[in-house]
C-alpha positions, -999 to +999 in steps of 0.1 A: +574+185+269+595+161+251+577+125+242+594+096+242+584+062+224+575+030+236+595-002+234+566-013+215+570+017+188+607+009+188+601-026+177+579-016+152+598+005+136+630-020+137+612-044+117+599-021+092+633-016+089+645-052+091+618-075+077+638-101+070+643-109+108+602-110+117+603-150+109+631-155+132+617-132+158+583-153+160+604-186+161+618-170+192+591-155+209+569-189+203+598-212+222+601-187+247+559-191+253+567-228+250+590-229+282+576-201+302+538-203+290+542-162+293+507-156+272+510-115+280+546-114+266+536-134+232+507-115+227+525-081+232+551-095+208+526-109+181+508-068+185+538-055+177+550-081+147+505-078+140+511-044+135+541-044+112+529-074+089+495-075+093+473-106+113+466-123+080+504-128+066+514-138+097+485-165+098+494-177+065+531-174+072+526-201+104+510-225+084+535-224+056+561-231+082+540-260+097+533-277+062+571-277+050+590-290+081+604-259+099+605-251+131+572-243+142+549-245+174 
């Protein structure tokens, strides 16, 4: 029997390939929380970004954001 992957698998694997578009991709995903307040569809997007970058970058990454300016939530 033939096994297929998950959308989550194929968004892993398109930012291992693409790392450069995580940052934008979490910009995204946090003003889509901020007008649809969607918690299960951010967290199953931070798992998959979690998963690819690991929990601390993507802490440290947020804050950096915050502290310089950029557009953060």
């Amino acid at each position: 029997m033939r096994k297929f992957r998950t959308l989550d698998e194929l968004e892993e694997e398109y930012f291992r390939k693409h790392p450069e578009e995580i940052n934008d991709y979490l910009t995204e995903i946090f003003q889509e929380y901020a007008e649809d307040n969607d918690s299960g569809a951010l967290l199953a997007s931070l798992r998959v970004v979690a998963r690819v970058r690991g929990i601390s970058e993507i802490g440290e990454n947020r804050h950096d954001n915050q502290v310089v300016g950029e557009t953060a939530i």
